[in-house]
mmCIF file as gemmi writes it, N, C-alpha and C atoms, coordinates in Angstrom:
data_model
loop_
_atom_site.group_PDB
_atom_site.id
_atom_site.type_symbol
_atom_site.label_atom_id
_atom_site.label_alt_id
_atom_site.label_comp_id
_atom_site.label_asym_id
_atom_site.label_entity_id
_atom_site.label_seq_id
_atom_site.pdbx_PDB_ins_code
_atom_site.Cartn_x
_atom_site.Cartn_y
_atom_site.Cartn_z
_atom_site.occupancy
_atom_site.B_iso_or_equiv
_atom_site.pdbx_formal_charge
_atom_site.auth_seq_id
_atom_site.auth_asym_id
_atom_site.pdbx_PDB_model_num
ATOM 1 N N . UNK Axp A 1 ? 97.105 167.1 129.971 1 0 ? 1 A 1
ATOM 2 C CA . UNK Axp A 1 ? 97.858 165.983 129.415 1 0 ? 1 A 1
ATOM 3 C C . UNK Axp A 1 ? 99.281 166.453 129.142 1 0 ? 1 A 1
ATOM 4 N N . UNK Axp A 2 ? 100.04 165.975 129.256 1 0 ? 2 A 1
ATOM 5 C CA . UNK Axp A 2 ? 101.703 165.868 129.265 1 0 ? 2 A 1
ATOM 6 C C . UNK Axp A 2 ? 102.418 164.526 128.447 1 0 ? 2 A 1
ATOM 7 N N . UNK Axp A 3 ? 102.938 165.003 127.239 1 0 ? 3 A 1
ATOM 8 C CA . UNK Axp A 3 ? 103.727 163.832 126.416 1 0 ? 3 A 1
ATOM 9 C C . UNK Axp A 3 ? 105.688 163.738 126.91 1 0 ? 3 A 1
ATOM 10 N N . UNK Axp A 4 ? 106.238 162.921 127.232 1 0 ? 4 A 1
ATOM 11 C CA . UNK Axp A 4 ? 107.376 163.209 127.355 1 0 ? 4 A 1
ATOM 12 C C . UNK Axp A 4 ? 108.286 162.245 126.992 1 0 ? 4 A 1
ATOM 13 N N . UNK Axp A 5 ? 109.54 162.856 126.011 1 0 ? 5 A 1
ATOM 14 C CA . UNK Axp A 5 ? 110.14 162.245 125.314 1 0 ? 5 A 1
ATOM 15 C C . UNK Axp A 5 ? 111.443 161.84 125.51 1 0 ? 5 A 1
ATOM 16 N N . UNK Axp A 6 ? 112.127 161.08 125.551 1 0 ? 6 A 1
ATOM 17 C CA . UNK Axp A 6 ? 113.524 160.978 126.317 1 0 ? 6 A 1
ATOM 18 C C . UNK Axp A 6 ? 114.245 160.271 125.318 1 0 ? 6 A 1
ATOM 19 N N . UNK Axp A 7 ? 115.475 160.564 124.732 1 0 ? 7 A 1
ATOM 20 C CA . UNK Axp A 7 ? 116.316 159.623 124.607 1 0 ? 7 A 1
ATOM 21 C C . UNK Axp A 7 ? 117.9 159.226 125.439 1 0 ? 7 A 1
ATOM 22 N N . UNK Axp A 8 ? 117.723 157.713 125.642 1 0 ? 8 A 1
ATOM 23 C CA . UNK Axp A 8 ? 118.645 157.204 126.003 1 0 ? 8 A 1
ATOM 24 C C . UNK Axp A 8 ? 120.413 156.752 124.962 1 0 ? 8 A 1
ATOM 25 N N . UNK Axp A 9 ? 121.551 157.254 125.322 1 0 ? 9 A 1
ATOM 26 C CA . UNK Axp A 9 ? 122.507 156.837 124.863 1 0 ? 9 A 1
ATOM 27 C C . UNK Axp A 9 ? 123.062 155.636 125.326 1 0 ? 9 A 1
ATOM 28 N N . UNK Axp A 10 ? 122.702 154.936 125.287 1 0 ? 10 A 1
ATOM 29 C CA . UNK Axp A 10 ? 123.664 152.968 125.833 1 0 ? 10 A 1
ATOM 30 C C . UNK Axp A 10 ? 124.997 152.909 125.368 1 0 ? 10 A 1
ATOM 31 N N . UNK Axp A 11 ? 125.832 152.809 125.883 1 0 ? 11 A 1
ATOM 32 C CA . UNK Axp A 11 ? 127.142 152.067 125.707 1 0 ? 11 A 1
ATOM 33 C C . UNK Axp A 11 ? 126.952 150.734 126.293 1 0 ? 11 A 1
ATOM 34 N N . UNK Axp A 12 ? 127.121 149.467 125.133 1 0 ? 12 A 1
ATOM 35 C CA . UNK Axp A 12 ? 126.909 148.198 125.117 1 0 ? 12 A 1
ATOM 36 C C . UNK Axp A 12 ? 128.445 147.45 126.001 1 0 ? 12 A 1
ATOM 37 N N . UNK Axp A 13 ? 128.546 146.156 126.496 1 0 ? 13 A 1
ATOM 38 C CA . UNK Axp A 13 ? 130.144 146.038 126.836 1 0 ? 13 A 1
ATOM 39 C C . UNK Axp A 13 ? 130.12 144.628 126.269 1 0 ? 13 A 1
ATOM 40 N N . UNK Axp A 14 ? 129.443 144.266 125.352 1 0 ? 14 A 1
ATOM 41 C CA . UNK Axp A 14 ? 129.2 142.549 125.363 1 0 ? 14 A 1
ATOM 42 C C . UNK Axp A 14 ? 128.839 142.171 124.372 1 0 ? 14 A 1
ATOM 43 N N . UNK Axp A 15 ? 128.424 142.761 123.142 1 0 ? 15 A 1
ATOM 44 C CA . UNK Axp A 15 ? 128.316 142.288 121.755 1 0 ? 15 A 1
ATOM 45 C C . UNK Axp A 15 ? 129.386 142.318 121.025 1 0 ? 15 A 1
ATOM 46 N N . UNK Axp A 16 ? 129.883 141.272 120.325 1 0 ? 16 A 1
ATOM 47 C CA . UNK Axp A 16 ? 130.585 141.244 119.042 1 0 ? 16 A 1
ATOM 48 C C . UNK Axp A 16 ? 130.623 141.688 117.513 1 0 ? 16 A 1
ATOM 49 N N . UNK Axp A 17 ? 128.682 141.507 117.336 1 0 ? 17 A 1
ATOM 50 C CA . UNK Axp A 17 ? 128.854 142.085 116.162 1 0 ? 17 A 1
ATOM 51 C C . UNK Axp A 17 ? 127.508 142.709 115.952 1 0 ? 17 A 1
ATOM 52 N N . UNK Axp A 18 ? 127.295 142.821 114.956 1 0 ? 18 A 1
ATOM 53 C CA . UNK Axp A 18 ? 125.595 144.256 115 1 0 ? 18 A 1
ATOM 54 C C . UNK Axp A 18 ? 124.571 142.87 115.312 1 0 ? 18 A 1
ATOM 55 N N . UNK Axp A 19 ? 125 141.228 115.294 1 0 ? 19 A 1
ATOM 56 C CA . UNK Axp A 19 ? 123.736 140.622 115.424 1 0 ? 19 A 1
ATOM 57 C C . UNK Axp A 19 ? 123.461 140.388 117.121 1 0 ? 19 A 1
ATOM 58 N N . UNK Axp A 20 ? 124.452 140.353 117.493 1 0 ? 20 A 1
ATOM 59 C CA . UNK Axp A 20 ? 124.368 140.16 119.183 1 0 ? 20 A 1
ATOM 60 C C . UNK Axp A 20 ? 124.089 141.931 119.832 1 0 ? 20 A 1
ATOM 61 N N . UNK Axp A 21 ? 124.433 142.736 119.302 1 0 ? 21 A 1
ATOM 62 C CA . UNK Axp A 21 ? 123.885 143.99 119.397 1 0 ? 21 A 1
ATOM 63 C C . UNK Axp A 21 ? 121.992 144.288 119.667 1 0 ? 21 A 1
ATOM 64 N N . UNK Axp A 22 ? 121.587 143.363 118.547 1 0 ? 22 A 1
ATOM 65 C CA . UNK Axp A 22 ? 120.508 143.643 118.28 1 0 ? 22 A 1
ATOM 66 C C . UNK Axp A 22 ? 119.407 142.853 119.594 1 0 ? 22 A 1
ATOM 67 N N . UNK Axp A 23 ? 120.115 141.739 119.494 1 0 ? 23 A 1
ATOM 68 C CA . UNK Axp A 23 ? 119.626 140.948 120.523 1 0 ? 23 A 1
ATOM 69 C C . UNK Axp A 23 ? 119.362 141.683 121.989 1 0 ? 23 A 1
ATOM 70 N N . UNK Axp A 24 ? 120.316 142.602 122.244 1 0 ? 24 A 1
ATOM 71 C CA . UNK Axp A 24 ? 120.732 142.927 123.61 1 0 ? 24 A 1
ATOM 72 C C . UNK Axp A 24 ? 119.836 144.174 123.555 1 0 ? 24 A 1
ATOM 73 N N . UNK Axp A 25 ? 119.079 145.205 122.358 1 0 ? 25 A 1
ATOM 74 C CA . UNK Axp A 25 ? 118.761 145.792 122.348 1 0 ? 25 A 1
ATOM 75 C C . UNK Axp A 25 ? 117.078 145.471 122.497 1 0 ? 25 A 1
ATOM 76 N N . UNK Axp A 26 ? 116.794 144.664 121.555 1 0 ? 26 A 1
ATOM 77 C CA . UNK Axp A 26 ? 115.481 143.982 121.963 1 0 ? 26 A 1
ATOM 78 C C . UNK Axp A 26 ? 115.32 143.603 123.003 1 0 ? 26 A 1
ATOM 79 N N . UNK Axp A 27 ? 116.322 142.848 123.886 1 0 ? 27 A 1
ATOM 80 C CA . UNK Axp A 27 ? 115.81 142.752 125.595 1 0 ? 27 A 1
ATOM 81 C C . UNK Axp A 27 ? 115.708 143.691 126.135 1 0 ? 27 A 1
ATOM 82 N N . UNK Axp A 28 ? 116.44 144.684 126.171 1 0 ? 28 A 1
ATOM 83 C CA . UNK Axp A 28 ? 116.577 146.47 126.668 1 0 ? 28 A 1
ATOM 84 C C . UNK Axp A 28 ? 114.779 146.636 126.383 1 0 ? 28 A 1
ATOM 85 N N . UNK Axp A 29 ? 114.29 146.807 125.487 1 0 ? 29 A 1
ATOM 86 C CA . UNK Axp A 29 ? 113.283 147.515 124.732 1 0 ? 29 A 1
ATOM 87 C C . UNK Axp A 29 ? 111.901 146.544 125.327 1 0 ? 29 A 1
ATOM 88 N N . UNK Axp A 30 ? 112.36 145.158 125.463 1 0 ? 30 A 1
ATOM 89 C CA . UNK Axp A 30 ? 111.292 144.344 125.55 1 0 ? 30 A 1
ATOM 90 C C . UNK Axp A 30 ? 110.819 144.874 126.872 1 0 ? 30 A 1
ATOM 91 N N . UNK Axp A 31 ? 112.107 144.415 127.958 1 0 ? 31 A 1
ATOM 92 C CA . UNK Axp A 31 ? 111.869 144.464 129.029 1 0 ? 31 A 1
ATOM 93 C C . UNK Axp A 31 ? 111.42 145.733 129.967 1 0 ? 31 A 1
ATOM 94 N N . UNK Axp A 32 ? 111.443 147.343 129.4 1 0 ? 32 A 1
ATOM 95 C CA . UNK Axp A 32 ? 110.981 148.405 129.496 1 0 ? 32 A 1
ATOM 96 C C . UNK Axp A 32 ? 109.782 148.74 129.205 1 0 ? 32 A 1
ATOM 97 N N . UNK Axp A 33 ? 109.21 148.133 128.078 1 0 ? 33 A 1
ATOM 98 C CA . UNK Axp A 33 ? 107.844 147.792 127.459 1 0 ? 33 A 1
ATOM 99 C C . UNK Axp A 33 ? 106.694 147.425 128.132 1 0 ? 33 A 1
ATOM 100 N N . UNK Axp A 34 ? 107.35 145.578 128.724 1 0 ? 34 A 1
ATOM 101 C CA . UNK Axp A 34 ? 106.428 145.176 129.646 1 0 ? 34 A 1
ATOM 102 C C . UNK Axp A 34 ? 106.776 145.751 131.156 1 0 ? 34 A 1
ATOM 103 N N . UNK Axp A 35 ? 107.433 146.192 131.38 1 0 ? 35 A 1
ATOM 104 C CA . UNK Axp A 35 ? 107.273 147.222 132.913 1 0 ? 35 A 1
ATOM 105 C C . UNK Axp A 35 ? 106.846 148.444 133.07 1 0 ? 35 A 1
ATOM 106 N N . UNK Axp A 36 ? 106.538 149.313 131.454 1 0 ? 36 A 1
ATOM 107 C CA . UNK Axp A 36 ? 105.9 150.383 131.868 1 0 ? 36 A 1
ATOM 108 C C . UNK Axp A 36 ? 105.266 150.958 130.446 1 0 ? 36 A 1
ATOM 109 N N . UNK Axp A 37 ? 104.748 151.866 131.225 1 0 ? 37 A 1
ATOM 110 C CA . UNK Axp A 37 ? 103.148 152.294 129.944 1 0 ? 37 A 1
ATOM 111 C C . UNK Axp A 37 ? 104.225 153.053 129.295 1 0 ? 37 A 1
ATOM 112 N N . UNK Axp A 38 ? 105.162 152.568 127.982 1 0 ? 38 A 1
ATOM 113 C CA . UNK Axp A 38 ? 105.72 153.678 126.925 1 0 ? 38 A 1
ATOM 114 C C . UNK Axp A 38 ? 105.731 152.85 125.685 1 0 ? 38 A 1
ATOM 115 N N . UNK Axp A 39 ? 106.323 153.478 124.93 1 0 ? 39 A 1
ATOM 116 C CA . UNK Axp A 39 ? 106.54 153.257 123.417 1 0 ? 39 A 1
ATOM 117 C C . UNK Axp A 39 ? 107.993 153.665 123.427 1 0 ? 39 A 1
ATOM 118 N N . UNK Axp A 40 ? 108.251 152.495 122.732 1 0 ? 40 A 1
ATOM 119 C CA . UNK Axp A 40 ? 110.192 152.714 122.831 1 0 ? 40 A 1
ATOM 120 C C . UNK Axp A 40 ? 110.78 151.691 121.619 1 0 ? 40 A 1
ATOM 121 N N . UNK Axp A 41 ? 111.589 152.553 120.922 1 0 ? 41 A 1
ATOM 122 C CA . UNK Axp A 41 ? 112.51 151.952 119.61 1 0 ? 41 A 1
ATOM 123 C C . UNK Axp A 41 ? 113.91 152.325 119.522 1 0 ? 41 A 1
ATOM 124 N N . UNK Axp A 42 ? 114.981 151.832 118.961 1 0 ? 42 A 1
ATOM 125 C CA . UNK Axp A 42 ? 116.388 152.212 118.671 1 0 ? 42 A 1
ATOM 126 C C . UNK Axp A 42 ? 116.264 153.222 117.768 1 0 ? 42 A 1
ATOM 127 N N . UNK Axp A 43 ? 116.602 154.274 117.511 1 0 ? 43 A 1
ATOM 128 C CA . UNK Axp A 43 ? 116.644 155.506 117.135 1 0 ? 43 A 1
ATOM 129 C C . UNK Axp A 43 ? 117.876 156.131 116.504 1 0 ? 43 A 1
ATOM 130 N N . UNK Axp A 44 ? 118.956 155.298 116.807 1 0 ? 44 A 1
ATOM 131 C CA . UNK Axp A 44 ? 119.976 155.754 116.791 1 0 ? 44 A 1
ATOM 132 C C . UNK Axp A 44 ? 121.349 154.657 116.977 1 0 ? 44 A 1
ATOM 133 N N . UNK Axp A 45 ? 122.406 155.24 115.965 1 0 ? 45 A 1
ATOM 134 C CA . UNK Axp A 45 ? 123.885 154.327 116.11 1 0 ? 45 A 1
ATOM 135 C C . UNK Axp A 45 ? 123.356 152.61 115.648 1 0 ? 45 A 1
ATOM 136 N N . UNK Axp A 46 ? 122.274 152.457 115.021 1 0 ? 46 A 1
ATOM 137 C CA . UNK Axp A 46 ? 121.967 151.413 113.886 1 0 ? 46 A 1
ATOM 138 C C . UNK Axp A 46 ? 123.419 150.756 113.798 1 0 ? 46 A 1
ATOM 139 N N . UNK Axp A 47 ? 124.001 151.193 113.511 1 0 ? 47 A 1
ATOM 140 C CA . UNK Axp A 47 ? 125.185 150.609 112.621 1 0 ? 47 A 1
ATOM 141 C C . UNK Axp A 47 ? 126.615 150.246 113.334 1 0 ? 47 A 1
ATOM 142 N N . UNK Axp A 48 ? 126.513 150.907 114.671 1 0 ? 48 A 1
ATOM 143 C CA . UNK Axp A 48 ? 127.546 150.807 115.275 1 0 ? 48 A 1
ATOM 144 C C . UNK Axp A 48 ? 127.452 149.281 116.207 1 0 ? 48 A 1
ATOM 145 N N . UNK Axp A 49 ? 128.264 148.478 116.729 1 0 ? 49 A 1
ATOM 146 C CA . UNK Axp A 49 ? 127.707 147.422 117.487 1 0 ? 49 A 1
ATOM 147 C C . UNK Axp A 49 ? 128.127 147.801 118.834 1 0 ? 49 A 1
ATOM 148 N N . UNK Axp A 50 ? 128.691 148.538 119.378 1 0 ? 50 A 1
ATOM 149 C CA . UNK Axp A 50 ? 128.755 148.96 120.976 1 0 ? 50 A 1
ATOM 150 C C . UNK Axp A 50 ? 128.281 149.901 121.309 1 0 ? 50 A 1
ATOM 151 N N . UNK Axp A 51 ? 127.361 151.014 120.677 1 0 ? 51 A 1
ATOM 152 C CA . UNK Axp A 51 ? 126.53 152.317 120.974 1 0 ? 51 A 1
ATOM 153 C C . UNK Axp A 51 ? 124.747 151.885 120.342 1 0 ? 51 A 1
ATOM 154 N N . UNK Axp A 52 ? 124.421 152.909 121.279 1 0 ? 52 A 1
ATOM 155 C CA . UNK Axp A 52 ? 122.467 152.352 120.546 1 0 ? 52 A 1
ATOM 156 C C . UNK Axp A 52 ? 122.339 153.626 121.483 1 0 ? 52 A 1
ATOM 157 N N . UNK Axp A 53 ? 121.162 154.405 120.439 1 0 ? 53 A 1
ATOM 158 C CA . UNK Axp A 53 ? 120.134 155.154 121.189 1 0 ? 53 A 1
ATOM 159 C C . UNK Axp A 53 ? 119.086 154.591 121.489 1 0 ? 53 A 1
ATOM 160 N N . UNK Axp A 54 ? 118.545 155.06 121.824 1 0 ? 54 A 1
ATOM 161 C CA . UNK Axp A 54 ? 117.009 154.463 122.421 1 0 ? 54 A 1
ATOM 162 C C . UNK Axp A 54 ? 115.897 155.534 122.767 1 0 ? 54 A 1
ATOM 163 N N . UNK Axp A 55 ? 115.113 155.358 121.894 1 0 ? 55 A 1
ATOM 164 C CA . UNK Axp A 55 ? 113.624 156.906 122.113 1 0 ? 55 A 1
ATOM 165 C C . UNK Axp A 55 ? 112.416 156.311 122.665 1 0 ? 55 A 1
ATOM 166 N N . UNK Axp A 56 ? 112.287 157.174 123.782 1 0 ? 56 A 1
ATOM 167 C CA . UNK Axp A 56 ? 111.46 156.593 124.952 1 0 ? 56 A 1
ATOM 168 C C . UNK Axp A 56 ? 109.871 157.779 124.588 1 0 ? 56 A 1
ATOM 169 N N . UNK Axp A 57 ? 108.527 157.436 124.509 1 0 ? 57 A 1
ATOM 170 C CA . UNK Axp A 57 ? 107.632 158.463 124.447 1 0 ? 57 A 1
ATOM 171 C C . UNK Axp A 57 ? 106.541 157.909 125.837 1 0 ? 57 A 1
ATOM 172 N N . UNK Axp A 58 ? 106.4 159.037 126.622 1 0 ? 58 A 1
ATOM 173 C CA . UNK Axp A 58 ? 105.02 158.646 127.637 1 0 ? 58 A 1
ATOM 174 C C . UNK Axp A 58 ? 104.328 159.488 127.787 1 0 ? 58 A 1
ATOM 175 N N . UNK Axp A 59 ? 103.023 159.204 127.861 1 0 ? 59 A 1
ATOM 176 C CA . UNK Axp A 59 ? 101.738 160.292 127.743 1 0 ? 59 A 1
ATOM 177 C C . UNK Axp A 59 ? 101.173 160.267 129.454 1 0 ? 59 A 1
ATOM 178 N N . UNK Axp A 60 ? 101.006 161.077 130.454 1 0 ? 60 A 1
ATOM 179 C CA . UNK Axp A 60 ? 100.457 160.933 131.773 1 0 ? 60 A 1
ATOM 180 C C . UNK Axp A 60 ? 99.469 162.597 132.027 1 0 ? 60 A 1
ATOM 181 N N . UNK Axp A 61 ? 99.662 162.603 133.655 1 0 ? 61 A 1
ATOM 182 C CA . UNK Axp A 61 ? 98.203 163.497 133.819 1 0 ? 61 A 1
ATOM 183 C C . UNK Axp A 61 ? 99.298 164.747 133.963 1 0 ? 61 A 1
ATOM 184 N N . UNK Axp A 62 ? 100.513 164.395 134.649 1 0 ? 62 A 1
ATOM 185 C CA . UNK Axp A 62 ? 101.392 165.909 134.667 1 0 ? 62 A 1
ATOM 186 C C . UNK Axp A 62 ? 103.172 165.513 134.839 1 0 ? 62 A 1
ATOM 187 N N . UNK Axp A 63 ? 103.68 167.066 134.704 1 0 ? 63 A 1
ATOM 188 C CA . UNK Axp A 63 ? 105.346 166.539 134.294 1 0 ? 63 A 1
ATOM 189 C C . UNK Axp A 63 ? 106.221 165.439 135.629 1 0 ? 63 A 1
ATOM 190 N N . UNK Axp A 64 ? 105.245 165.489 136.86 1 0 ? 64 A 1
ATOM 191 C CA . UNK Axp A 64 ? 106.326 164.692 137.714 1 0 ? 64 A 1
ATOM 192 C C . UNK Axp A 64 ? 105.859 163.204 137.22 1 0 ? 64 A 1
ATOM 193 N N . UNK Axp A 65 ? 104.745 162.329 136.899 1 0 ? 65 A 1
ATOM 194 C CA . UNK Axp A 65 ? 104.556 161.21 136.346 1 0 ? 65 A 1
ATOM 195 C C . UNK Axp A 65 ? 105.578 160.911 135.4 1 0 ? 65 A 1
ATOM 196 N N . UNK Axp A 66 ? 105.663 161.931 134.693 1 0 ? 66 A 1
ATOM 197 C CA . UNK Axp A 66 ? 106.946 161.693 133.507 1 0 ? 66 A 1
ATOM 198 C C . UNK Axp A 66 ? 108.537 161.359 133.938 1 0 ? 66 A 1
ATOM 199 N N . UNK Axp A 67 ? 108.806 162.303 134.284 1 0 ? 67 A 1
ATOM 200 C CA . UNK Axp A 67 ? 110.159 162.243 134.898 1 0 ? 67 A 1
ATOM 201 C C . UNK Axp A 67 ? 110.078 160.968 135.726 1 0 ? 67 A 1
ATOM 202 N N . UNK Axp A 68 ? 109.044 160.567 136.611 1 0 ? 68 A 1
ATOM 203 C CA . UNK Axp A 68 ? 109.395 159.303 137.669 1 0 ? 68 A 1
ATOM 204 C C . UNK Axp A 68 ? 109.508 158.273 136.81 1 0 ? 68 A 1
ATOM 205 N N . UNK Axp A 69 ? 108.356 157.923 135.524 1 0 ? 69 A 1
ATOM 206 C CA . UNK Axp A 69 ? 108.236 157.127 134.601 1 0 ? 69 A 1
ATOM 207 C C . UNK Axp A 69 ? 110.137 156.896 133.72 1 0 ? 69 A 1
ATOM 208 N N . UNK Axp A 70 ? 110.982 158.339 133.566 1 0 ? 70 A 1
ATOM 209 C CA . UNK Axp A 70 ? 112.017 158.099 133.178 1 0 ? 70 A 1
ATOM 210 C C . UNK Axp A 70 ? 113.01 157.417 133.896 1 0 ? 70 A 1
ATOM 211 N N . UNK Axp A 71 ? 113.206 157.866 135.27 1 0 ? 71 A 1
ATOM 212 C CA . UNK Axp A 71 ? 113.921 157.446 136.264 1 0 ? 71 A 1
ATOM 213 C C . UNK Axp A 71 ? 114.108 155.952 136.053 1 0 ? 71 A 1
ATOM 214 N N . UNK Axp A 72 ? 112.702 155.813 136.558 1 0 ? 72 A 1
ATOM 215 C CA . UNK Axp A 72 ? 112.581 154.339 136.491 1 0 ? 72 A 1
ATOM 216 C C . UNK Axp A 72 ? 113.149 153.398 135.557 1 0 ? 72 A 1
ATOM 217 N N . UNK Axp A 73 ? 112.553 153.997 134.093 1 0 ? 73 A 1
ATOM 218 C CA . UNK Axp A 73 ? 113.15 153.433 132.979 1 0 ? 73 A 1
ATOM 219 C C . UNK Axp A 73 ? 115.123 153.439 132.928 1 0 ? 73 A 1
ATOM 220 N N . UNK Axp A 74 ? 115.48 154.151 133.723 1 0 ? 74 A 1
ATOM 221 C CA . UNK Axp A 74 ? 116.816 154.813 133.439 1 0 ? 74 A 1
ATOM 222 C C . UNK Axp A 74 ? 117.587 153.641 134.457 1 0 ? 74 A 1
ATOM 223 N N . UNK Axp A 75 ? 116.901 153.342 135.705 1 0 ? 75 A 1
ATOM 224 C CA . UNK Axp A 75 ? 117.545 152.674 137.163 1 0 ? 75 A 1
ATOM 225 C C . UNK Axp A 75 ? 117.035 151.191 135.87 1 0 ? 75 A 1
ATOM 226 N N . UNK Axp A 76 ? 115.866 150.831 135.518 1 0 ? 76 A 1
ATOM 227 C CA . UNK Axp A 76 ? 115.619 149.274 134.962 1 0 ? 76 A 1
ATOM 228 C C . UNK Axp A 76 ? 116.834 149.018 133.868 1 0 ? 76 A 1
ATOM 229 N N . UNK Axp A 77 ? 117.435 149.696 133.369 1 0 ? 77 A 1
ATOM 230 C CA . UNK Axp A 77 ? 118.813 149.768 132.092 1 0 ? 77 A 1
ATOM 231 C C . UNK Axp A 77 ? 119.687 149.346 132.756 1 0 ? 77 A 1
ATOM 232 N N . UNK Axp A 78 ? 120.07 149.978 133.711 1 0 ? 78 A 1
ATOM 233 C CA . UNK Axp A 78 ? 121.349 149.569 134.452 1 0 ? 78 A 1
ATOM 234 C C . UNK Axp A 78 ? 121.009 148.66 135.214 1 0 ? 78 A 1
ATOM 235 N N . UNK Axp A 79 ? 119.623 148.165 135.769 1 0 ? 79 A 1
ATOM 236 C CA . UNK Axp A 79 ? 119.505 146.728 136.789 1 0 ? 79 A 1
ATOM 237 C C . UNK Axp A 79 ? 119.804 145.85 135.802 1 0 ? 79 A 1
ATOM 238 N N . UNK Axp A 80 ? 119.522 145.483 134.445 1 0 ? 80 A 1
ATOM 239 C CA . UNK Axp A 80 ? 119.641 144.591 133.722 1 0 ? 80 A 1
ATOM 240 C C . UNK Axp A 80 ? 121.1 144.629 133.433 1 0 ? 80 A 1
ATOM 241 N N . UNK Axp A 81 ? 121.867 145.262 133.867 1 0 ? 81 A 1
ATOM 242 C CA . UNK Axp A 81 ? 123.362 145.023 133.369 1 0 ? 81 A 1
ATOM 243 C C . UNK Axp A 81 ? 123.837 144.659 131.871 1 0 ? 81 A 1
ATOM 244 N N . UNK Axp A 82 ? 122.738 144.963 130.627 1 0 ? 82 A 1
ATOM 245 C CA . UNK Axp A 82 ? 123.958 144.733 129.521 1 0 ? 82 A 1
ATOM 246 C C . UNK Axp A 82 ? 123.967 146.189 128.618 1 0 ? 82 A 1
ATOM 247 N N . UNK Axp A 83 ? 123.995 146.884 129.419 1 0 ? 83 A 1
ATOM 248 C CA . UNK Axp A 83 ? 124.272 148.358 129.114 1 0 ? 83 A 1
ATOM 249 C C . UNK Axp A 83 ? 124.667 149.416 130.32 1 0 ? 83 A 1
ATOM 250 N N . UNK Axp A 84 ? 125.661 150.201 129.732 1 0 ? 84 A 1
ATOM 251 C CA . UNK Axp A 84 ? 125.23 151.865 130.614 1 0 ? 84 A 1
ATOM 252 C C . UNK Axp A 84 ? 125.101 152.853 130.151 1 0 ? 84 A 1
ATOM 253 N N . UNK Axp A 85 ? 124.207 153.9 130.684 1 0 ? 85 A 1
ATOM 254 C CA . UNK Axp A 85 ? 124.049 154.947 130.324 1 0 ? 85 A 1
ATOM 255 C C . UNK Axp A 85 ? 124.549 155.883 129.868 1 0 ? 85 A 1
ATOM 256 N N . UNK Axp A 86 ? 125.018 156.394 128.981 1 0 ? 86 A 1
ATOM 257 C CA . UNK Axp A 86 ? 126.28 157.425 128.945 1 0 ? 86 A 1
ATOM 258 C C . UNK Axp A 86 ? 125.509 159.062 128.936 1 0 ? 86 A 1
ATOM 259 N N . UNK Axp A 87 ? 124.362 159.004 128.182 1 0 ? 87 A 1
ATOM 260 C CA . UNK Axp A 87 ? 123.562 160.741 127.873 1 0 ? 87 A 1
ATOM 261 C C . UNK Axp A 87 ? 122.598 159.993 128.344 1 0 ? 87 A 1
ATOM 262 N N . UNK Axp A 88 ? 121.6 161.252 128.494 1 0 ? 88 A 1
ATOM 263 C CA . UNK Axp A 88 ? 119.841 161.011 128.669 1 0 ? 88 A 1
ATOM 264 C C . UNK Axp A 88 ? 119.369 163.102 128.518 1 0 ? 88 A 1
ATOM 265 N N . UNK Axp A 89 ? 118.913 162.875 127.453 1 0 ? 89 A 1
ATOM 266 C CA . UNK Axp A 89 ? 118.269 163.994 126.933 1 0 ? 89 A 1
ATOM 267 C C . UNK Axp A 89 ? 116.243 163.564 127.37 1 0 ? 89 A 1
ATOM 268 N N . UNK Axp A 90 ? 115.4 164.909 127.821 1 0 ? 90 A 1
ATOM 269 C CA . UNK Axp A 90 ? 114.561 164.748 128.105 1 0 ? 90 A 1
ATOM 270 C C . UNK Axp A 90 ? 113.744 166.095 127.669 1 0 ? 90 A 1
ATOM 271 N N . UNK Axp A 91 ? 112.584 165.546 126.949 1 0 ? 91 A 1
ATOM 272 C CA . UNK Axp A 91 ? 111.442 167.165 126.327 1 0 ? 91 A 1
ATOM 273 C C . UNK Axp A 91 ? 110.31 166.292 127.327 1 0 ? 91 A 1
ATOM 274 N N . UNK Axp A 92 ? 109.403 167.542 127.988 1 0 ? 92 A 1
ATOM 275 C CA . UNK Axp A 92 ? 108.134 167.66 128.257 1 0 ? 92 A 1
ATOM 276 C C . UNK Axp A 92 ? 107.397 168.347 127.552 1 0 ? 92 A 1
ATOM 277 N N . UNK Axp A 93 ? 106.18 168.25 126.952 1 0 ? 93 A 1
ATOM 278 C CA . UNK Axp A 93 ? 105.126 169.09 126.378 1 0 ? 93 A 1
ATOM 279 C C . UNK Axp A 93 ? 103.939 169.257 127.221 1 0 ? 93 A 1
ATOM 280 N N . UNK Axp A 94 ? 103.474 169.894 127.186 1 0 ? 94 A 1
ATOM 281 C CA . UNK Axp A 94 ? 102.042 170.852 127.756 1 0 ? 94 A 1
ATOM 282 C C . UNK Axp A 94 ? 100.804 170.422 126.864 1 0 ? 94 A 1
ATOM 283 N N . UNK Axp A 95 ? 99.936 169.899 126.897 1 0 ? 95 A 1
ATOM 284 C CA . UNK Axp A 95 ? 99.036 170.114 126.219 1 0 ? 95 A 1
ATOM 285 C C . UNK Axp A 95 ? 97.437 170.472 126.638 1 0 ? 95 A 1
């Protein structure tokens, strides 16, 4: 078993204020959710309205499932166009 953890840095280009922020972040989160087997929350830059982290966790049988599982998640951010990527930090564990 293999857990792997990723966080995403978003630079937003389209909210005004932390409430349209939030909005744009819940579609981010929704729409990653229902396309793939993870667990994912804002983690980060709460407070700012044009930055958001985003902490991605997936459990599979070994480390290339993971990484493809990120990719994916990483190419679905930018298909939706109301973010880009700026960092992407990534841990694998062994278990």
């Amino acid at each position: 078993m293999v857990v792997g953890i990723a966080r995403f840095e978003l630079v937003l280009h389209a909210p005004q204020n932390l409430k349209e922020k939030r909005g744009i972040v819940r579609k981010i989160l929704g729409r990653c959710r229902e396309r793939f087997p993870i667990s994912a929350a804002e983690v980060g830059h709460q407070d700012l309205w044009q930055r958001s982290q985003i902490g991605v966790a997936v459990v599979a049988q070994d480390a290339s499932a993971v990484e493809s599982v990120f990719s994916r998640i990483e190419e679905e951010i930018e298909r939706i166009g109301l973010a880009e990527i700026c960092d992407r930090e990534s841990e694998i564990v062994h278990f």
